[in-house]
ROFILO-787444 format. One line per 5 residues: for each residue z negated, y, x negated of N, C-alpha, C. Coordinates in steps of 0.05 Angstrom, whole numbers, padded with zeros to 5 digits. Layout:
N
Z,Y,X,Z,Y,X,Z,Y,X ~ ... $
***
This chain:
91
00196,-00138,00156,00190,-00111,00163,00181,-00096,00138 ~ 00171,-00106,00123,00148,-00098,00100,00179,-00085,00087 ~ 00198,-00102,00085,00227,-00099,00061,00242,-00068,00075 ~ 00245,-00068,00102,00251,-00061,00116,00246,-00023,00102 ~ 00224,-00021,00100,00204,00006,00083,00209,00001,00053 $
00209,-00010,00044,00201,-00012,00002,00227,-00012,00000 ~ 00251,-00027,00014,00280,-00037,-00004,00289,00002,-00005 ~ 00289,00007,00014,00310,00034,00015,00297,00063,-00012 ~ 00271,00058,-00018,00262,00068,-00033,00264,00078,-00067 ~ 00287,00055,-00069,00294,00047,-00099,00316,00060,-00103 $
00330,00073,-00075,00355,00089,-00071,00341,00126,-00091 ~ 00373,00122,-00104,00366,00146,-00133,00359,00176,-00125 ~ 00371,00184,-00093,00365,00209,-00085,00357,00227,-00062 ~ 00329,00234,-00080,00314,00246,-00065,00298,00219,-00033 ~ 00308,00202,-00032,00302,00186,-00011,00280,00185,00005 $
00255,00205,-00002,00234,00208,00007,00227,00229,00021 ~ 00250,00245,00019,00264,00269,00040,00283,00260,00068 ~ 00295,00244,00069,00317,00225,00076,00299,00216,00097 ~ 00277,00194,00081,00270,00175,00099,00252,00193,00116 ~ 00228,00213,00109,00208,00228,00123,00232,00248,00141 $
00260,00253,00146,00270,00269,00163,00276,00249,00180 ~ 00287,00224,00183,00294,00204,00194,00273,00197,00214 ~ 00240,00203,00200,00222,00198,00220,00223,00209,00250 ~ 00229,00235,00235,00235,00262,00259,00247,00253,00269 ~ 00270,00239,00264,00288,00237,00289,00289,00223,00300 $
00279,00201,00284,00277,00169,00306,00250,00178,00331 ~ 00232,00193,00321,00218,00207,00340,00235,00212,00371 ~ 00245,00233,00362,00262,00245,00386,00274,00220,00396 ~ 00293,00206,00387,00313,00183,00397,00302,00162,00408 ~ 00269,00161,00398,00255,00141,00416,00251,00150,00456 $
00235,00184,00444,00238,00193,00470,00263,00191,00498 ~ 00289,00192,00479,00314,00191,00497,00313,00171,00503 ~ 00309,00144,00486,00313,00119,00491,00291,00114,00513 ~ 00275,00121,00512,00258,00110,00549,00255,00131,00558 ~ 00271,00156,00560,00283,00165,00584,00302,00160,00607 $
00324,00152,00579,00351,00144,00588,00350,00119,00601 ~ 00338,00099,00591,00345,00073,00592,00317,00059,00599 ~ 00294,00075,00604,00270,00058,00622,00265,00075,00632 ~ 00269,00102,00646,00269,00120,00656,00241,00130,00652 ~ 00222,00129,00633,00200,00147,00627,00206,00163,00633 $
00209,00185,00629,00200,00218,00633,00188,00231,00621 ~ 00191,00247,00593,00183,00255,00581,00163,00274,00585 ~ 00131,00277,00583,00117,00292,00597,00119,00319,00576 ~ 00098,00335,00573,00092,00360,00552,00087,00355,00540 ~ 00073,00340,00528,00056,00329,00501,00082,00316,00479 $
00094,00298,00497,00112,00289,00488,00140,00314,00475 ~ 00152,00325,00494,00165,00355,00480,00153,00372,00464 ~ 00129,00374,00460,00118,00393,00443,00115,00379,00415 ~ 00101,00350,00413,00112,00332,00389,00139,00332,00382 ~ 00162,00328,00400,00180,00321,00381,00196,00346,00374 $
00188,00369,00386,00190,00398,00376,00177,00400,00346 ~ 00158,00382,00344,00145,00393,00325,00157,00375,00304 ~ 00156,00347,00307,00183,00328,00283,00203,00347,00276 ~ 00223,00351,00302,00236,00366,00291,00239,00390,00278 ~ 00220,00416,00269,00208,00432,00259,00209,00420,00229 $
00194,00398,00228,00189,00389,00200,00214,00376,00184 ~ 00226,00365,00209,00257,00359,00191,00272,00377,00183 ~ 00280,00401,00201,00290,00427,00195,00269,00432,00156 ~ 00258,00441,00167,00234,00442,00142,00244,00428,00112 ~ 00232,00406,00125,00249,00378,00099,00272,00383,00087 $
00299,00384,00100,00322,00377,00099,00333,00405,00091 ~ 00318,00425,00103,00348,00450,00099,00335,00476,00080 ~ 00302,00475,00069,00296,00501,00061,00298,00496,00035 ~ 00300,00521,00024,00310,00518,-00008,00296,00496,-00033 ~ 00291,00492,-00046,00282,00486,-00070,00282,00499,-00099 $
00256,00486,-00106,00251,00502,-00142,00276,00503,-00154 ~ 00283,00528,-00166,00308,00518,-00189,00317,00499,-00200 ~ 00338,00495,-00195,00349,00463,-00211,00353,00441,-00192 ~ 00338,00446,-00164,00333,00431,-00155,00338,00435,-00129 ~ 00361,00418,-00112,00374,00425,-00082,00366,00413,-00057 $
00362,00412,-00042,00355,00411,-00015,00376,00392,-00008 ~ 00355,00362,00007,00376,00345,00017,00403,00357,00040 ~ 00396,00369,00061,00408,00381,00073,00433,00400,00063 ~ 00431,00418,00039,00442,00431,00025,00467,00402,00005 ~ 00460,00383,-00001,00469,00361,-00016,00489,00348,00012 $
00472,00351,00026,00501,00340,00050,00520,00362,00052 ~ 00509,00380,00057,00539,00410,00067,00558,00413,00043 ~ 00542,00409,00014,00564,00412,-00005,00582,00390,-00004 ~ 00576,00364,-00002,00584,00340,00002,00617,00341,00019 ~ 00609,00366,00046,00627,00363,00065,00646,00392,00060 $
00642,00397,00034,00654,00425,00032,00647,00457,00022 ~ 00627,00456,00037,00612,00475,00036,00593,00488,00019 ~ 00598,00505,-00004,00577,00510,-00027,00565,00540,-00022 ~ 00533,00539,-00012,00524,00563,-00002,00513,00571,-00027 ~ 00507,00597,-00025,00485,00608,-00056,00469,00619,-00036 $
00441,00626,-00051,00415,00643,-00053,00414,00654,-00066 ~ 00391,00667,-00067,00383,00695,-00078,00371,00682,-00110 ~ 00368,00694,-00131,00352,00683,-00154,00366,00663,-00164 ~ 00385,00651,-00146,00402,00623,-00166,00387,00601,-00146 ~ 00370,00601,-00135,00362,00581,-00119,00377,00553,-00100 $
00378,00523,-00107,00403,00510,-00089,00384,00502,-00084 $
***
């Protein structure tokens, strides 16, 4: 378990964006998973947390960065095609 956290770390980009958005979502995907499949029921507390993960991955993943310097989210879209600009030169 311990490897499980430290191995993916040594990965060259940005990975500490990556892994802290991933949290977000395994968040959410835990909730589906004992919805779906132990039939929890997700109460309020629970929607308003993973509203709020998700908030922070939006956050993480897609808002700009200092000059020079691109947004994981932004690094996937170009990846798939897509080259947006900002204002100031900002990726």
């Amino acid at each position: 378990m311990f490897l499980y956290g430290i191995v993916p770390t040594f990965q060259p980009s940005h990975f500490h964006r990556i892994y802290a958005a991933y949290g977000g979502i395994f968040i959410v995907m835990a909730l589906f998973w004992g919805w779906i499949f132990e039939a929890a029921t997700p109460d309020l507390f629970d929607i308003i947390g993973a509203v709020i993960a998700l908030v922070g991955v939006m956050i993480i993943f897609y808002m700009p960065r200092k000059k020079g310097e691109t947004s994981t989210g932004i690094l996937f879209l170009m990846h798939a095609g897509f080259h947006p600009t900002f204002p100031n030169g900002i990726r």
